[in-house]
N, CA, C and O atoms as a Maestro MAE file, in Angstrom:
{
 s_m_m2io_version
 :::
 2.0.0
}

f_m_ct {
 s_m_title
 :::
 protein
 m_atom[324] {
  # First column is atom index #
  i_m_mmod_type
  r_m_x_coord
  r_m_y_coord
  r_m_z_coord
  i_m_residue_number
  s_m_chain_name
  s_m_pdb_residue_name
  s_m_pdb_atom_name
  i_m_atomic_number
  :::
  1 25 0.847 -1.164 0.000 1 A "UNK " " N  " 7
  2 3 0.000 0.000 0.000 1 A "UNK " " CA " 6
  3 2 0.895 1.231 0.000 1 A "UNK " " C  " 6
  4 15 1.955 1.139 0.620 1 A "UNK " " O  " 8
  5 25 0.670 2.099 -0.471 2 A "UNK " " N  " 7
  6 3 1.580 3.273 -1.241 2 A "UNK " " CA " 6
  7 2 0.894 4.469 0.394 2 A "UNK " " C  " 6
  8 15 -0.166 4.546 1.015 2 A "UNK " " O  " 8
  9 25 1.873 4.974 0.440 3 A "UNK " " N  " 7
  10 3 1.424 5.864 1.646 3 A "UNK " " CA " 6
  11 2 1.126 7.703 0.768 3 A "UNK " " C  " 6
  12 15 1.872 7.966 -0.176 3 A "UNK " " O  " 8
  13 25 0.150 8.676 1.153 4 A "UNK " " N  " 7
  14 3 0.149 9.527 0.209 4 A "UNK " " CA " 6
  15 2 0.896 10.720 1.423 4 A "UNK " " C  " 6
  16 15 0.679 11.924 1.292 4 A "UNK " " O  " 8
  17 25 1.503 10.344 2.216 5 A "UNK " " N  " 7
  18 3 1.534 11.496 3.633 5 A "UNK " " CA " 6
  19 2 0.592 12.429 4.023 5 A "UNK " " C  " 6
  20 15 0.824 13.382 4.767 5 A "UNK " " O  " 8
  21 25 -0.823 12.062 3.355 6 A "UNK " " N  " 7
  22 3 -2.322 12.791 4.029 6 A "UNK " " CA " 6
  23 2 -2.306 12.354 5.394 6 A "UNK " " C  " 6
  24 15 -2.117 11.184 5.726 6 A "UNK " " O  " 8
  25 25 -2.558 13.544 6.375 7 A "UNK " " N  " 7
  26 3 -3.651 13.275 7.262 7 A "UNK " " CA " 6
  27 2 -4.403 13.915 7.951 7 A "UNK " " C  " 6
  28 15 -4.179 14.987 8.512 7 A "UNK " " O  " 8
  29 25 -5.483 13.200 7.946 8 A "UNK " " N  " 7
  30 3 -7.321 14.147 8.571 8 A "UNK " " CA " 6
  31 2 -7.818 13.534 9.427 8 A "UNK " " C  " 6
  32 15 -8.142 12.349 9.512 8 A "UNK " " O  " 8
  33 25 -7.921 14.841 10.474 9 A "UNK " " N  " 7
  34 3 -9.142 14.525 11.673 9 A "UNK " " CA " 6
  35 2 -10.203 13.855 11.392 9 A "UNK " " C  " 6
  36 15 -10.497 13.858 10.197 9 A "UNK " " O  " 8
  37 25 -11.002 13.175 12.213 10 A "UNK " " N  " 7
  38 3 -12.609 12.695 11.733 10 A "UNK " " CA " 6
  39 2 -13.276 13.728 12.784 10 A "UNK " " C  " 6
  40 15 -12.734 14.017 13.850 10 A "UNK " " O  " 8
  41 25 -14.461 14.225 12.374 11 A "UNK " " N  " 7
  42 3 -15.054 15.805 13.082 11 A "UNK " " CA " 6
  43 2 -16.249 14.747 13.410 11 A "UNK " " C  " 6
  44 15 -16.395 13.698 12.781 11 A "UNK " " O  " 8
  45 25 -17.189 15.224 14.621 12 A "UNK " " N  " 7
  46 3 -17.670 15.034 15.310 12 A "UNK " " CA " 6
  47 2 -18.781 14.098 14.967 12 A "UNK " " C  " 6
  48 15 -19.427 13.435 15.779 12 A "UNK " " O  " 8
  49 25 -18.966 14.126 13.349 13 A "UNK " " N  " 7
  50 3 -20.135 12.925 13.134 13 A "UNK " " CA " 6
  51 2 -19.176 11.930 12.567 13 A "UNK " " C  " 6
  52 15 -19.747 11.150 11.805 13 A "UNK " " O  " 8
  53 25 -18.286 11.782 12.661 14 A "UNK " " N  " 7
  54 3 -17.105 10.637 12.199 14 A "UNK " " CA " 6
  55 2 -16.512 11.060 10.846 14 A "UNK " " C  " 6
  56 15 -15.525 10.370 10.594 14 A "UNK " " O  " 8
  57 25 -16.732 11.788 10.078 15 A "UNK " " N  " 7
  58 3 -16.475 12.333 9.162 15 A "UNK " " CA " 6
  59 2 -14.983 13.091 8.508 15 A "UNK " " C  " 6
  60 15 -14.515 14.107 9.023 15 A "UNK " " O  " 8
  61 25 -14.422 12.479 7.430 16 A "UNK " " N  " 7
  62 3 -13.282 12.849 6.718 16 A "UNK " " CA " 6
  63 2 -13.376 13.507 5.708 16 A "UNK " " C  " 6
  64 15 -14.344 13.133 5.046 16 A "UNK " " O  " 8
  65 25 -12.706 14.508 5.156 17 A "UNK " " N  " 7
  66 3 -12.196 14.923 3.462 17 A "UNK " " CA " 6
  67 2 -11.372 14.500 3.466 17 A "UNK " " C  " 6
  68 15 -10.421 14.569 4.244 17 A "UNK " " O  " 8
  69 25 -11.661 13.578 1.978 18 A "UNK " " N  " 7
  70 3 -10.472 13.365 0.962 18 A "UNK " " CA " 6
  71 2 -10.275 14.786 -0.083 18 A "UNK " " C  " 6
  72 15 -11.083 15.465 -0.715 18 A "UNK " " O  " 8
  73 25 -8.821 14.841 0.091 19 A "UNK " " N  " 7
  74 3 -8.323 16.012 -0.696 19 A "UNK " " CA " 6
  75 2 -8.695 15.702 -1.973 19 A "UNK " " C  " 6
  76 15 -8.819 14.568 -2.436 19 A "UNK " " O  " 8
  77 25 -8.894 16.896 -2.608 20 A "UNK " " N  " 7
  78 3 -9.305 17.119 -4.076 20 A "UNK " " CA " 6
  79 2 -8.246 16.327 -4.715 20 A "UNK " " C  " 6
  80 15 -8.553 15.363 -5.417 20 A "UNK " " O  " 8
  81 25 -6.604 16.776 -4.460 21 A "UNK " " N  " 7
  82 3 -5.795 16.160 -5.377 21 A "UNK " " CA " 6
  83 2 -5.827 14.056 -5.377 21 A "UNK " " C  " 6
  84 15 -5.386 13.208 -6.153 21 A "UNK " " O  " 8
  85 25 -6.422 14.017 -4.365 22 A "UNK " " N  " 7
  86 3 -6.372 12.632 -4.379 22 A "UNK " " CA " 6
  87 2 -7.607 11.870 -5.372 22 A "UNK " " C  " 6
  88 15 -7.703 10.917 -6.146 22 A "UNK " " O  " 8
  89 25 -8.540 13.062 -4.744 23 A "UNK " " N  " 7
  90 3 -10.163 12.332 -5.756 23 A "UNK " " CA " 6
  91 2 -9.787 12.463 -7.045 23 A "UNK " " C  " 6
  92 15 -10.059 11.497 -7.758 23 A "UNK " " O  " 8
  93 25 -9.019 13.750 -7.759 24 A "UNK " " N  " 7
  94 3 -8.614 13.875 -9.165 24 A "UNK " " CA " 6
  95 2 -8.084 12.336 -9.752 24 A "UNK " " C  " 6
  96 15 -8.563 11.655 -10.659 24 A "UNK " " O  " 8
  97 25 -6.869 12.068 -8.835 25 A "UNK " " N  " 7
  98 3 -5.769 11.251 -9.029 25 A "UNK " " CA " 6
  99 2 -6.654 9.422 -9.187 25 A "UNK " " C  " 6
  100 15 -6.243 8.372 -9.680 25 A "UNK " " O  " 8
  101 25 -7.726 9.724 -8.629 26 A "UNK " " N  " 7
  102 3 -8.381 8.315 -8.271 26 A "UNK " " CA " 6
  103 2 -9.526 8.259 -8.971 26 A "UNK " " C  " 6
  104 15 -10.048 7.145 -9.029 26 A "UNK " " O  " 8
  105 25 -10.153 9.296 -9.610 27 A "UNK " " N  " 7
  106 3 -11.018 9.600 -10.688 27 A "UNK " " CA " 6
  107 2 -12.489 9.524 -10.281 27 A "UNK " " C  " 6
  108 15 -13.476 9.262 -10.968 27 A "UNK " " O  " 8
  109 25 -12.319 9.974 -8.322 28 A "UNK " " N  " 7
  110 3 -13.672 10.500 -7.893 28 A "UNK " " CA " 6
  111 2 -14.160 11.495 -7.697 28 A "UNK " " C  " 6
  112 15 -13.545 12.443 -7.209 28 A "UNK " " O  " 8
  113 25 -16.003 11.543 -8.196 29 A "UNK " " N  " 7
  114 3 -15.947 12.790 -8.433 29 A "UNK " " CA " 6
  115 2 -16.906 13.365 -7.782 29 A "UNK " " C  " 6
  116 15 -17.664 12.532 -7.284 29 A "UNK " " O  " 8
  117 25 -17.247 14.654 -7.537 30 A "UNK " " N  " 7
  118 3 -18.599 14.754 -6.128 30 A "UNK " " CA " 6
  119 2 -20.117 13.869 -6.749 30 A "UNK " " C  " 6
  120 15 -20.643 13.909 -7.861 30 A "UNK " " O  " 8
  121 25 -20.532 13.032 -5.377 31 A "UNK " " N  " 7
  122 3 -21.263 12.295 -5.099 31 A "UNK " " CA " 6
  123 2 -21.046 10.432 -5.948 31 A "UNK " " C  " 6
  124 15 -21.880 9.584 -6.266 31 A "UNK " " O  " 8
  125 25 -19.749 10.467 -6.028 32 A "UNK " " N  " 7
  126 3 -19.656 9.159 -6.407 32 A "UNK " " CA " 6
  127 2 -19.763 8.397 -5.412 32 A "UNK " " C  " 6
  128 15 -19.582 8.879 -4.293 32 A "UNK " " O  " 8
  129 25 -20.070 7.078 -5.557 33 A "UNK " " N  " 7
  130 3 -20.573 6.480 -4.771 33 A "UNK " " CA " 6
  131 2 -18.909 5.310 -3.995 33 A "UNK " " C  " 6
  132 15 -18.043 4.895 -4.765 33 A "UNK " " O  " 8
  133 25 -18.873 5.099 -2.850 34 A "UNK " " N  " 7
  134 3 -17.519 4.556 -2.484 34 A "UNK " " CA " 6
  135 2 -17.570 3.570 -1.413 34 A "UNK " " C  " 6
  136 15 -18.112 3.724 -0.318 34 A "UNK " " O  " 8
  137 25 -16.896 2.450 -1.876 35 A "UNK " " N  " 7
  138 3 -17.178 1.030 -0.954 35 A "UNK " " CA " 6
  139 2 -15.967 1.372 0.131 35 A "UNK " " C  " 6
  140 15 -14.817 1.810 0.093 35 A "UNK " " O  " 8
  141 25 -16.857 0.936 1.054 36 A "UNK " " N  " 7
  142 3 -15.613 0.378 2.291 36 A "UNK " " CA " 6
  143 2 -14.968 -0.758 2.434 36 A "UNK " " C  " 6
  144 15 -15.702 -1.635 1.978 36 A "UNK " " O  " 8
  145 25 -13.870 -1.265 2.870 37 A "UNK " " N  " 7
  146 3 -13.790 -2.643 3.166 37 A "UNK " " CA " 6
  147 2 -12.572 -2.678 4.365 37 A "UNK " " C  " 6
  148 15 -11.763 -1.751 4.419 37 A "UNK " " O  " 8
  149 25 -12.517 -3.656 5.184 38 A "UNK " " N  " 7
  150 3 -11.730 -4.057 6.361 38 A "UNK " " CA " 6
  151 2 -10.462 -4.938 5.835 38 A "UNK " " C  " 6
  152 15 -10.608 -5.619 4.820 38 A "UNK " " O  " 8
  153 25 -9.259 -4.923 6.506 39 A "UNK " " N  " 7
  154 3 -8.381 -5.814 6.247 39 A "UNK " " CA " 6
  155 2 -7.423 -5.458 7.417 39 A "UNK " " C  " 6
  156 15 -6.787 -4.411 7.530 39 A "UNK " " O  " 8
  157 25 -7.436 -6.934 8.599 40 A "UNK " " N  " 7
  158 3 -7.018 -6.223 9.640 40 A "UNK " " CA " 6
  159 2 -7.519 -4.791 10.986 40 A "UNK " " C  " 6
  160 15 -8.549 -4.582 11.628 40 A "UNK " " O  " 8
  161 25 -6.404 -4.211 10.914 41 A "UNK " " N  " 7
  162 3 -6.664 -2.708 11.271 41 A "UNK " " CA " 6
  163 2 -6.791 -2.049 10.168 41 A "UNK " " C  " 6
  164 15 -6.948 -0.897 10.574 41 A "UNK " " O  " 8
  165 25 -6.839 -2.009 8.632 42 A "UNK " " N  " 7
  166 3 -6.904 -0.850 8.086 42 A "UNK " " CA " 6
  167 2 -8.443 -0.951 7.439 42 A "UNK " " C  " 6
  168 15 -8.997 -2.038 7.272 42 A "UNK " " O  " 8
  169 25 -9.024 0.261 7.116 43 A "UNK " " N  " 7
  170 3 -9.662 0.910 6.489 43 A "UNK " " CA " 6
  171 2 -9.494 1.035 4.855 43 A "UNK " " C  " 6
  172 15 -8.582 1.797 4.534 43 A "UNK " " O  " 8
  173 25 -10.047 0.561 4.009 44 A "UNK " " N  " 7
  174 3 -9.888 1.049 2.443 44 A "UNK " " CA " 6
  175 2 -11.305 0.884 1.625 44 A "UNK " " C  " 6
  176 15 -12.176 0.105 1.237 44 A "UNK " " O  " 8
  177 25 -10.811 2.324 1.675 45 A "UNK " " N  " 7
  178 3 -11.922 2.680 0.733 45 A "UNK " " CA " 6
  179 2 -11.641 2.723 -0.850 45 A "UNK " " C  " 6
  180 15 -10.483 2.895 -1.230 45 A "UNK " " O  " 8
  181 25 -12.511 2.593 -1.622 46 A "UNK " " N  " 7
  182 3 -12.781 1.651 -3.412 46 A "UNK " " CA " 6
  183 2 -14.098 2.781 -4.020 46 A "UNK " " C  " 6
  184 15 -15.120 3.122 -3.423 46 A "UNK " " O  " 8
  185 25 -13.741 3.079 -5.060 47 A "UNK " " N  " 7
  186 3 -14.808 3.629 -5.628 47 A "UNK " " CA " 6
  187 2 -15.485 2.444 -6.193 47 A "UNK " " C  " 6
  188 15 -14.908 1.551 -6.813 47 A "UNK " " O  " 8
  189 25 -16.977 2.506 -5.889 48 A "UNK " " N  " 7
  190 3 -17.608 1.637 -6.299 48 A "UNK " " CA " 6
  191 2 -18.135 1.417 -7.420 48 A "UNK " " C  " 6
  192 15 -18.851 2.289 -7.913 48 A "UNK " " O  " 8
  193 25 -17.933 0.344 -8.011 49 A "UNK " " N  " 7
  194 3 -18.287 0.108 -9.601 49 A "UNK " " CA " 6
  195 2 -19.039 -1.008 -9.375 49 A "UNK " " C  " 6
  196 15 -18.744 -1.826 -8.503 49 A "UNK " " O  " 8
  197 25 -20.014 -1.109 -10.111 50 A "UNK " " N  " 7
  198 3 -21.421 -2.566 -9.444 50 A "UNK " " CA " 6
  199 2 -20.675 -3.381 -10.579 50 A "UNK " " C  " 6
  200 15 -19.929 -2.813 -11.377 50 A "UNK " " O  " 8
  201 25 -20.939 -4.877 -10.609 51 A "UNK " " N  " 7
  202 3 -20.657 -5.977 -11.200 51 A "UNK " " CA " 6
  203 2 -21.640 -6.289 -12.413 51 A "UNK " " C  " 6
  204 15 -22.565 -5.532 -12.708 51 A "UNK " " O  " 8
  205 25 -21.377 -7.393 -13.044 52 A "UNK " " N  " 7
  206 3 -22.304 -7.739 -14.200 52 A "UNK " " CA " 6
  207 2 -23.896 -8.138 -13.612 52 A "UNK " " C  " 6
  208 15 -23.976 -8.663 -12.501 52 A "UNK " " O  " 8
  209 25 -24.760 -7.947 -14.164 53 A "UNK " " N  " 7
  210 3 -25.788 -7.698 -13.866 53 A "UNK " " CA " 6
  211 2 -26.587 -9.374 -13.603 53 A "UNK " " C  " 6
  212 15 -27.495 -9.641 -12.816 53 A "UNK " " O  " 8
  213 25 -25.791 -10.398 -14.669 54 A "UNK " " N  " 7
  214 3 -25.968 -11.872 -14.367 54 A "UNK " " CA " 6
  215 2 -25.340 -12.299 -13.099 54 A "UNK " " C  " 6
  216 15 -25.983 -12.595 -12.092 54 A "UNK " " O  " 8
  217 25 -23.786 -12.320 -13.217 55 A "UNK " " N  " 7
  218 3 -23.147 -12.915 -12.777 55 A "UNK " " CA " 6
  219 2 -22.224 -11.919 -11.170 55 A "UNK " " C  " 6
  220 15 -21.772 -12.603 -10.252 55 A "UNK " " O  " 8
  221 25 -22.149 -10.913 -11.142 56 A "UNK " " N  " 7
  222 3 -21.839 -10.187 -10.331 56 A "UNK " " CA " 6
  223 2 -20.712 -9.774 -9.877 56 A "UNK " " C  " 6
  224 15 -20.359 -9.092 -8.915 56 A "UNK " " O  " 8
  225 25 -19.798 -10.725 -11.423 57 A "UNK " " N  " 7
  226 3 -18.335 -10.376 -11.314 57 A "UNK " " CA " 6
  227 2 -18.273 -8.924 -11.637 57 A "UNK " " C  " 6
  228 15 -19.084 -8.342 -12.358 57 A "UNK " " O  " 8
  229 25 -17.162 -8.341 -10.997 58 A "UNK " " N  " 7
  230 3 -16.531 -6.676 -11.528 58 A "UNK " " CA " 6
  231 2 -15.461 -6.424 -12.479 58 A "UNK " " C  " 6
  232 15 -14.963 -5.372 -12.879 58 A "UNK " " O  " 8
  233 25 -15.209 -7.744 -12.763 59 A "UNK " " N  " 7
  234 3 -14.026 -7.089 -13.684 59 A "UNK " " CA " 6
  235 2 -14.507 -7.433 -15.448 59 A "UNK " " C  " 6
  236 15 -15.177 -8.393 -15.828 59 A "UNK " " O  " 8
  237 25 -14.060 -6.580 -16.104 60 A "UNK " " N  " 7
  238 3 -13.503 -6.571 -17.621 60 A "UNK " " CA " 6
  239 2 -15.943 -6.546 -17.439 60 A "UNK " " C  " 6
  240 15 -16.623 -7.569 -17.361 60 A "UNK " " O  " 8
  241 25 -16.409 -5.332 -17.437 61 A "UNK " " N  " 7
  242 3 -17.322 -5.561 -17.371 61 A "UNK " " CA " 6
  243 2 -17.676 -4.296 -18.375 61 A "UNK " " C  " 6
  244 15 -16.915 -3.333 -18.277 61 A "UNK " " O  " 8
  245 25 -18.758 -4.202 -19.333 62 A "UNK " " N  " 7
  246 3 -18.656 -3.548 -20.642 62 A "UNK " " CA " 6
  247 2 -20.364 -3.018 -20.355 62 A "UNK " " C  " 6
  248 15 -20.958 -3.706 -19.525 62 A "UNK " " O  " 8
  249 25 -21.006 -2.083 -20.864 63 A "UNK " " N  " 7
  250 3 -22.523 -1.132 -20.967 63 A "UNK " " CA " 6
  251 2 -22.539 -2.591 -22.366 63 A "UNK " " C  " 6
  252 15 -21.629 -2.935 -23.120 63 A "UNK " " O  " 8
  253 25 -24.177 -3.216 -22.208 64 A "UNK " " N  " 7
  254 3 -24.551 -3.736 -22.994 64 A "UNK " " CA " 6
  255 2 -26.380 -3.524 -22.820 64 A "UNK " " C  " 6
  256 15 -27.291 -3.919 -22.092 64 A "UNK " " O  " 8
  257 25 -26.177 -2.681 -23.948 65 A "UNK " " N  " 7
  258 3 -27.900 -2.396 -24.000 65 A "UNK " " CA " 6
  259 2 -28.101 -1.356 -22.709 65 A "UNK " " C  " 6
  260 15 -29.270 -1.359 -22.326 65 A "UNK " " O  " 8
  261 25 -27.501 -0.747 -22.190 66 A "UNK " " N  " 7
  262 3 -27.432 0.089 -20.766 66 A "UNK " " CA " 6
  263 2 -27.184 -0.628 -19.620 66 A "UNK " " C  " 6
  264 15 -27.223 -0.081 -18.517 66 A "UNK " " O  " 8
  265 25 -26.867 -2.096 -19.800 67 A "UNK " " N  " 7
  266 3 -26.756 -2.943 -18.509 67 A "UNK " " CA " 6
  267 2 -25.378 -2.745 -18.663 67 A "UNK " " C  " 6
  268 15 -24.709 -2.248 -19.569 67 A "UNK " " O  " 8
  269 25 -25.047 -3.345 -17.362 68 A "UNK " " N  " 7
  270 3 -23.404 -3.554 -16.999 68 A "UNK " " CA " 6
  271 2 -23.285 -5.446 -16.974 68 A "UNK " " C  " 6
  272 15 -23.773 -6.203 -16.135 68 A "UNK " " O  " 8
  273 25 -22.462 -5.798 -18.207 69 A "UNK " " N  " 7
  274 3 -22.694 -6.829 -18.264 69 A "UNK " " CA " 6
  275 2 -20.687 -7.547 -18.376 69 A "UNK " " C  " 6
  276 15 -19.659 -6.915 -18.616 69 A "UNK " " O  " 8
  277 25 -20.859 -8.819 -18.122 70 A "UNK " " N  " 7
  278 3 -19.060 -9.069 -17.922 70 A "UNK " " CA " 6
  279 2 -18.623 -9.567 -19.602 70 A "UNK " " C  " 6
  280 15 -19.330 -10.462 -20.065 70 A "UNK " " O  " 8
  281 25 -18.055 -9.290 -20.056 71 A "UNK " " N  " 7
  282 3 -17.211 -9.971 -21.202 71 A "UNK " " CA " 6
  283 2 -17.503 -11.415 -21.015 71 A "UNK " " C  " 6
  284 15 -18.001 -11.781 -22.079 71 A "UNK " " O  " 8
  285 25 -17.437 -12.508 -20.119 72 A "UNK " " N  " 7
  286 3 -17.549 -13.892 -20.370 72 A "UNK " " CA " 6
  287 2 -19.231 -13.950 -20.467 72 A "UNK " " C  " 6
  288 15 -19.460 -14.548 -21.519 72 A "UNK " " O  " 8
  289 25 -20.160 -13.685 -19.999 73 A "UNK " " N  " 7
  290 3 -21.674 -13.292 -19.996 73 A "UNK " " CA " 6
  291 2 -22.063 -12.726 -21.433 73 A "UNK " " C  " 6
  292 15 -22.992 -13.165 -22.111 73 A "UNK " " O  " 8
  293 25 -21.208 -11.678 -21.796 74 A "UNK " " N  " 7
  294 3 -21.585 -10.756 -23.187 74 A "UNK " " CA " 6
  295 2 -21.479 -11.954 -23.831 74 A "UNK " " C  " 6
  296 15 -22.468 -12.349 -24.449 74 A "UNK " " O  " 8
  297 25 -20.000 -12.939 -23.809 75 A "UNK " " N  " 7
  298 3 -19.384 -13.748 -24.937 75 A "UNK " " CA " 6
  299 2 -20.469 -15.202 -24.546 75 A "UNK " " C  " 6
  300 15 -20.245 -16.096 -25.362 75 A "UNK " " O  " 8
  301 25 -21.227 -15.479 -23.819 76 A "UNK " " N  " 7
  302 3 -22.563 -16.494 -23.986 76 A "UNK " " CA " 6
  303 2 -23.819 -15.914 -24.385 76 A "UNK " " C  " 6
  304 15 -24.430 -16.680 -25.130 76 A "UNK " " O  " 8
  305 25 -24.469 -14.751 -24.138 77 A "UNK " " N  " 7
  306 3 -24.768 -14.284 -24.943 77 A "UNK " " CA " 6
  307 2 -25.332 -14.217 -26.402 77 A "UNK " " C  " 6
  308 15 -26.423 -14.482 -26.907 77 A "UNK " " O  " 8
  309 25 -23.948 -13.679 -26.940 78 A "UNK " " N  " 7
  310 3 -23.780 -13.751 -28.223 78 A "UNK " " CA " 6
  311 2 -23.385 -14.908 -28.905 78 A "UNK " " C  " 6
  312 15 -23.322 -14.880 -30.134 78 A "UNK " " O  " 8
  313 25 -23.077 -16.044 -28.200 79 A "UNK " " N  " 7
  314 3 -22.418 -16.982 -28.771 79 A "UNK " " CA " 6
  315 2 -23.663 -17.828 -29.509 79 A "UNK " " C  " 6
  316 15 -23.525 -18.563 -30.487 79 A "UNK " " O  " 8
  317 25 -25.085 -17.505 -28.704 80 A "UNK " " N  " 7
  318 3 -26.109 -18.362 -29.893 80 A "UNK " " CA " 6
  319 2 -26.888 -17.593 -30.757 80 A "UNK " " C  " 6
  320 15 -27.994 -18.058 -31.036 80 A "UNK " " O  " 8
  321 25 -26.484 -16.246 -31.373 81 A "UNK " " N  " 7
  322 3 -26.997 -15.708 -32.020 81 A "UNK " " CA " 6
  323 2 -26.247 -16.110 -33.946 81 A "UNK " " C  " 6
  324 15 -26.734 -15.549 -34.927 81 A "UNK " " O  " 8
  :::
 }
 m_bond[323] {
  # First column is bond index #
  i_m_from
  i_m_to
  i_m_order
  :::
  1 1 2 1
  2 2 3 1
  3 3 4 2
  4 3 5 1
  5 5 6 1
  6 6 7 1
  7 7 8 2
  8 7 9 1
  9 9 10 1
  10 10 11 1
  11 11 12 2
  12 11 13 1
  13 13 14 1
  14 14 15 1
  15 15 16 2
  16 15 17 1
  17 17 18 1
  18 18 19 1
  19 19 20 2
  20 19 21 1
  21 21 22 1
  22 22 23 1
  23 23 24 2
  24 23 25 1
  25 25 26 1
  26 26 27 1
  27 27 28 2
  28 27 29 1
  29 29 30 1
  30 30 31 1
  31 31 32 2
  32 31 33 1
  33 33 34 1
  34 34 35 1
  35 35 36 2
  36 35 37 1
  37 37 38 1
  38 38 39 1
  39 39 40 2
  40 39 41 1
  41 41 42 1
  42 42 43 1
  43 43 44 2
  44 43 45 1
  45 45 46 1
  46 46 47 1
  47 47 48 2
  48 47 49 1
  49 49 50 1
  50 50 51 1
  51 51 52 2
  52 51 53 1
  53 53 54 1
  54 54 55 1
  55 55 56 2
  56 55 57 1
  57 57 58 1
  58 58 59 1
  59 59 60 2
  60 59 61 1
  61 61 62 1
  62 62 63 1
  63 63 64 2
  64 63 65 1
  65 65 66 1
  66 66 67 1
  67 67 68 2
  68 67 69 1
  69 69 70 1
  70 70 71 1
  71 71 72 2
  72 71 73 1
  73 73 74 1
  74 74 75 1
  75 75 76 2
  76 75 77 1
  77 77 78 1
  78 78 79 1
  79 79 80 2
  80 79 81 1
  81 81 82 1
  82 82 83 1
  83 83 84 2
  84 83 85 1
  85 85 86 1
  86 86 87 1
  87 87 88 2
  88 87 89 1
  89 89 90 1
  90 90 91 1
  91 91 92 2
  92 91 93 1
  93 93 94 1
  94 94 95 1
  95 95 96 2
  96 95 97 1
  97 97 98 1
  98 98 99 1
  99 99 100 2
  100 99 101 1
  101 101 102 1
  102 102 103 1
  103 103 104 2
  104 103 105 1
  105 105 106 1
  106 106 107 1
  107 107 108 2
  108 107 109 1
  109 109 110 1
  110 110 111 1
  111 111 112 2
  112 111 113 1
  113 113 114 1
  114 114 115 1
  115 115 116 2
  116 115 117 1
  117 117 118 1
  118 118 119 1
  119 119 120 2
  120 119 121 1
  121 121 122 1
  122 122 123 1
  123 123 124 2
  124 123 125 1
  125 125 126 1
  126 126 127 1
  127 127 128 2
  128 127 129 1
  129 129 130 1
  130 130 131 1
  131 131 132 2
  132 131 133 1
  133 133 134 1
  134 134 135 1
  135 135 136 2
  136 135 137 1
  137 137 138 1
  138 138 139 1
  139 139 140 2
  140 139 141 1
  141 141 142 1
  142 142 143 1
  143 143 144 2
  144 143 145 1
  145 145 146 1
  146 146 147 1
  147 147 148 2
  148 147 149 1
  149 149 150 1
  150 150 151 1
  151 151 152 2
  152 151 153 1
  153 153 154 1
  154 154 155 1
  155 155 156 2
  156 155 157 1
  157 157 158 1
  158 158 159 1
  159 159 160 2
  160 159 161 1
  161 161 162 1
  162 162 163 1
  163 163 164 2
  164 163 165 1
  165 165 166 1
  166 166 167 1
  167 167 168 2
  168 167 169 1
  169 169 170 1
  170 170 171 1
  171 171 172 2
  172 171 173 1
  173 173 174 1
  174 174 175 1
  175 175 176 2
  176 175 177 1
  177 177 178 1
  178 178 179 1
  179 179 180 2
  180 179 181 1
  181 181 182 1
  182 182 183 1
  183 183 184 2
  184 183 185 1
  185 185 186 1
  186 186 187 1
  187 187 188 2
  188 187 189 1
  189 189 190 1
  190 190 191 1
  191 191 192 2
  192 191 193 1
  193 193 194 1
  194 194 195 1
  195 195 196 2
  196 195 197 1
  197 197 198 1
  198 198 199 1
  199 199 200 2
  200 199 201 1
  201 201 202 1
  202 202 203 1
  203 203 204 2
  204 203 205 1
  205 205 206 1
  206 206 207 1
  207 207 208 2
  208 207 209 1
  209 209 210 1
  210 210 211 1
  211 211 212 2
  212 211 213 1
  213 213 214 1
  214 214 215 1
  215 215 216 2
  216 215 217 1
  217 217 218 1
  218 218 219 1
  219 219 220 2
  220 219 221 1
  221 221 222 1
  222 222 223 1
  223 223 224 2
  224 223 225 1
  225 225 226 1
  226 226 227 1
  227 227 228 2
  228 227 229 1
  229 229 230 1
  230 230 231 1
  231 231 232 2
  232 231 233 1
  233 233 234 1
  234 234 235 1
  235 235 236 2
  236 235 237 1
  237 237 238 1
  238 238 239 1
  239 239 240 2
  240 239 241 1
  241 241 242 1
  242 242 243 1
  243 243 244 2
  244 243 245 1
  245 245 246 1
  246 246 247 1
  247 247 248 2
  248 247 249 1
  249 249 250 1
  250 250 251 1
  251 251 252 2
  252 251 253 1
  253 253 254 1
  254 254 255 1
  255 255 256 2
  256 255 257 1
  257 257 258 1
  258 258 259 1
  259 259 260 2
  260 259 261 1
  261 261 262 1
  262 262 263 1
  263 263 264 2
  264 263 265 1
  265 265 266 1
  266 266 267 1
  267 267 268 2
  268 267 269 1
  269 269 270 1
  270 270 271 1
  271 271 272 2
  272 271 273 1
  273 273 274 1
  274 274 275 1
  275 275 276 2
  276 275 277 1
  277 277 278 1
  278 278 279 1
  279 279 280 2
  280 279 281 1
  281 281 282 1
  282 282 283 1
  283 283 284 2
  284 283 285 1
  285 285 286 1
  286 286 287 1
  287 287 288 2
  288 287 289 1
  289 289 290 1
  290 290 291 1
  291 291 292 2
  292 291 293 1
  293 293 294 1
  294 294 295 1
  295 295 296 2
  296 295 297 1
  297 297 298 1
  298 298 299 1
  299 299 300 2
  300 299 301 1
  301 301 302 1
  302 302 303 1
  303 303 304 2
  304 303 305 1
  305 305 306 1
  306 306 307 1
  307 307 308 2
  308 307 309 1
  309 309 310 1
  310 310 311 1
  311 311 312 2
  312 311 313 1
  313 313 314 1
  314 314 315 1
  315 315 316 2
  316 315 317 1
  317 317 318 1
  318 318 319 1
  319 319 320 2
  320 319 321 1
  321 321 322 1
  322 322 323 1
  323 323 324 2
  :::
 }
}
């Protein structure tokens, strides 16, 4: 894990800013939506990207017809057309 030498108080409702230069750098943008997850003691937060709409994998996942659908799903699919 890459350290950025940020650091922020949490204010009284538990609450942090992430610096602008970081949201730029990470390609979030106001009101994107952002997963939490645990590992250990740390905290990491993930901009959230939803999974294929069948299968619920997240990766290599493509707009098909406005759905969010995965490349192996697209490629059955299409495979009986």
């Amino acid at each position: 894990m890459k350290s950025t030498g940020v650091v922020r108080k949490l204010d009284n409702l538990g609450r942090i800013v992430i610096p602008i230069e970081l949201r730029k750098t990470m390609g979030i943008a106001i009101k994107d939506t952002l997963e939490i997850f645990t590992e250990g003691d740390e905290i990491i937060l993930k901009k959230y990207e939803p999974g294929c709409i069948f299968c619920n994998d997240a990766r290599n996942v493509k707009i098909f017809k406005g759905k969010r659908v995965c490349e192996k799903c697209l490629a059955e699919m299409t495979k009986g057309e």
